[in-house]
C-alpha positions, 0 to 999 in steps of 0.5 A: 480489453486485453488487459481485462481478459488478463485480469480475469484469467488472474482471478479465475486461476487464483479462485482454482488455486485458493479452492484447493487451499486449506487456508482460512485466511485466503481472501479476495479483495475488491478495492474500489477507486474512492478506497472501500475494501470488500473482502471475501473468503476465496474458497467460497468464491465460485466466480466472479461477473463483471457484466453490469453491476459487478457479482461475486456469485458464492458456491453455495448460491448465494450473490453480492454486489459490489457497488462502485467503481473497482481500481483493483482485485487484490489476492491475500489477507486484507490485514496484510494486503492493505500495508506496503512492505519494505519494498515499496519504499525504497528508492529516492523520495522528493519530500517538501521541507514545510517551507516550500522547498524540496530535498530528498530522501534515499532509503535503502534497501539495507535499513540506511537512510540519506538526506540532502539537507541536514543530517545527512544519515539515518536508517529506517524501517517499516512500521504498519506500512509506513516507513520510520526514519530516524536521522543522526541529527535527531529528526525523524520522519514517516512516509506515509501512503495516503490514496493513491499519494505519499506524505512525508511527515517531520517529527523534531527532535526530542519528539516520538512518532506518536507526538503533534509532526513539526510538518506534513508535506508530500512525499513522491518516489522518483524511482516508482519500481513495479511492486 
């Protein structure tokens, strides 16, 4: 129940703030648990009721529901709320080869990526969300969200990010940090 209250004291103090802003592009962002995304202007938000089935009642009047079970309230263009940014991909990821052994993955904060088989250096970035790795060795690879899981997908060399992956494995961050 505490954490409710917290949640909506969030939400009723970002509604006041995104009153007061003059920016268009100032959303709410209602994600639900099976991944559909409802999207609102905050300044024409008046509140929002989690009694019963879930409303979002407008300063004009009028009311929606939001059906569904929510996983979060987001604050910010959806455009870019939806992507993860560089932050959520640093650290060290356990990837799966496309033979049923592991190896790992460290990105870091500075563009340079490492490997614990092959090639073992690289660098990378993000690209709509996704982390793009390129390895001296010629590889590449994508970690990838997907749900509420990663992939990590291989790409040989000679081959782009756009061609048919050698693989498509999952990919889990060892060192989760609180985005």
């Amino acid at each position: 129940m505490r954490i409710v209250s917290l949640i909506l004291s969030s939400a009723f103090l970002s509604l006041v703030a995104a009153a007061a802003s003059p920016d268009p592009h100032d959303a709410l962002v209602i994600v639900l648990k099976d991944g559909h995304r409802h999207s609102f202007s905050m300044p024409d938000v008046s509140r929002i009721d989690l009694k019963g089935p879930v409303k979002v009642v407008f300063k004009d009047g009028h009311q929606e529901k939001v059906a569904g079970e929510i996983e979060r309230i987001e604050f910010g263009a959806p455009d870019i709320v939806a992507l993860p940014g560089r932050p959520h991909f640093v650290g060290k990821w356990e990837c799966g080869q496309g033979n049923g052994s592991n190896f790992y993955i460290t990105l870091n904060d500075d563009g340079t990526a490492k490997k614990s088989i092959g090639s073992t250096h690289g660098t990378w970035t993000v690209v709509d969300g996704e982390a793009h790795i390129s390895w001296d060795d010629g590889w590449h690879d994508v970690i990838r969200k997907v749900g509420t899981g990663h992939q990590k997908i291989a790409f040989e060399p000679g081959k782009s990010f756009t061609d048919s992956p050698a693989n498509v494995t999952t990919a889990r961050n060892t060192q989760p940090k609180p985005i």
